[in-house]
C-alpha positions in Angstrom: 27.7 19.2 9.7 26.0 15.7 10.6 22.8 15.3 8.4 19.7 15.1 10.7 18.0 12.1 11.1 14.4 13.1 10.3 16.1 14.2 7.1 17.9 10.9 6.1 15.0 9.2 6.2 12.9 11.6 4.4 15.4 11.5 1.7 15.4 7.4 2.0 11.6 7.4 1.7 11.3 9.5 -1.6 14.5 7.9 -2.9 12.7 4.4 -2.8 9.1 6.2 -3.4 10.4 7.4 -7.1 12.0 3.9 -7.8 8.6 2.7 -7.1 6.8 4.8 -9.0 8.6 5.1 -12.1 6.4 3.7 -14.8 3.6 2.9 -12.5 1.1 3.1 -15.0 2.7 0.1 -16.8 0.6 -1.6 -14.3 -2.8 0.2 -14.8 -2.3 2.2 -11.2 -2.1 5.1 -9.3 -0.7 6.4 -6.5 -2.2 5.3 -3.8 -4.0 2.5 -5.2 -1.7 -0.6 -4.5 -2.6 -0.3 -1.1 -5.5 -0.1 -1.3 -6.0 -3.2 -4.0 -3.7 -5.0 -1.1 -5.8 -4.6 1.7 -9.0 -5.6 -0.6 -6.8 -8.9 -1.7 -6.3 -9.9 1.6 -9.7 -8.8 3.2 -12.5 -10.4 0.8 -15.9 -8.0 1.2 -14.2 -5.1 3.4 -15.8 -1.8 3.8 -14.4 1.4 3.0 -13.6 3.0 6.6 -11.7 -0.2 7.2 -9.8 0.5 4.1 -9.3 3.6 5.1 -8.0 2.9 8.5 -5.7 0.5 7.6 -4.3 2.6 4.1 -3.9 5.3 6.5 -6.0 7.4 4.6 -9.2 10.0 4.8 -12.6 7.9 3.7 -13.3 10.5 1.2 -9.8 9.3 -0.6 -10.2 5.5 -0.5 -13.9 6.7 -2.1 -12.1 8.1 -5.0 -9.4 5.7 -5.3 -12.4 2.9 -5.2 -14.2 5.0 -7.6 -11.0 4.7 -10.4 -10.2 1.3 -9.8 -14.1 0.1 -10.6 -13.7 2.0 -13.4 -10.8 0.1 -14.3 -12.2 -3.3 -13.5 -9.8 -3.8 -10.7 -12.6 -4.2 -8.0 -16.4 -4.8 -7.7 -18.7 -3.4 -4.9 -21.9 -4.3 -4.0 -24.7 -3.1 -1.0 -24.7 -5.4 1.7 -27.8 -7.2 2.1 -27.2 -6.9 5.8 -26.4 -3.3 5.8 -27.9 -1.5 3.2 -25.5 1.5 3.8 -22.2 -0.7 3.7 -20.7 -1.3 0.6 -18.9 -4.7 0.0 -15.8 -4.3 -1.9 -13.7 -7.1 -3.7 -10.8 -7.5 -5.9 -11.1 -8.9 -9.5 -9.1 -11.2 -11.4 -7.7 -8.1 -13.5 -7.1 -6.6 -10.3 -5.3 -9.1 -8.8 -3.1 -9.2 -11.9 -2.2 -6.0 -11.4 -1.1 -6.3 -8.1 0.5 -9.5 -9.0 2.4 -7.5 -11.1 3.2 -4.4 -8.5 4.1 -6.3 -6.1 7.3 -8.1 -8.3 8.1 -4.6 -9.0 8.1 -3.4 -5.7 10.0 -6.8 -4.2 12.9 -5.3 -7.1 13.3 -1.8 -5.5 13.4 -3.7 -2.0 16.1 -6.0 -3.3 18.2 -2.8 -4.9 17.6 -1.0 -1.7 18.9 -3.5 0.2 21.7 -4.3 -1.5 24.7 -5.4 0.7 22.4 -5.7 3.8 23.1 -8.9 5.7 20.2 -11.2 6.1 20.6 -9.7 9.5 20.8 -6.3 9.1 17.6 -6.3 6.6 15.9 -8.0 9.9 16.9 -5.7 12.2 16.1 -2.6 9.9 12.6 -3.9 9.3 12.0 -4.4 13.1 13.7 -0.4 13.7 10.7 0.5 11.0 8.1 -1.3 12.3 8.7 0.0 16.2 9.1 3.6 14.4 6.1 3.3 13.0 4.4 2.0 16.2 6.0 5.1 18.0 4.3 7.4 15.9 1.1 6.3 15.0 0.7 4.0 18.2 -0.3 0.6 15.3 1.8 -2.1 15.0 2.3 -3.0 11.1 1.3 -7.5 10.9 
């Protein structure tokens, strides 16, 4: 019997998830939180439902993952002056070390996952992802 696709790649997704993961906390995070300390690196002062729309997540968890990571030092937020509702989040230096950190890790796992891929192939499987991704959430991944 021919294993089902749906099934290949959930077993490809937790396969590379628990590479990931393993000794996470050497870094000071959590699941969930690299993303999320991404987004903030790239987008200086962001608010929290754009973090949550582009993590993918519910508002009420990016609040909670914001919550831990202040706690940790990893991010600052501040009330808008314009918008005394909107938060203003940003990444500190100890977060950015962090991520700094995660993201060497995570460039490992991609290298031992892709291990005998053609320069080729690993281009054409990161375009299959991205247009998978597209076709079922209807966002294109920059």
């Amino acid at each position: 019997m021919q294993t089902s696709f749906h099934f290949l790649v959930f077993k490809a997704f937790h396969a590379q998830r628990n590479k990931i993961r393993h000794n996470m906390d050497a870094y000071g995070l959590y699941p969930g939180q690299p993303k999320v300390l991404r987004y903030i690196a790239v987008n200086s002062n962001c608010k929290l439902k754009d973090i949550a729309k582009e993590c993918d997540v519910e508002c009420a968890t990016v609040s909670k993952l914001l919550n831990s990571l202040e706690e940790k030092g990893m991010l600052t937020r501040h009330v808008d002056q314009k918008n005394k509702r909107a938060l203003q989040v940003n990444i500190t230096e100890k977060g950015k070390k962090a991520l700094e950190q995660w993201n060497a890790h995570c460039l490992e796992v991609e290298e031992l996952s892709l291990q005998g891929f053609s320069e080729e192939e690993r281009a054409q499987f990161e375009n299959y992802l991205c247009r998978m991704y597209q076709n079922l959430s209807g966002k294109t991944i920059e």
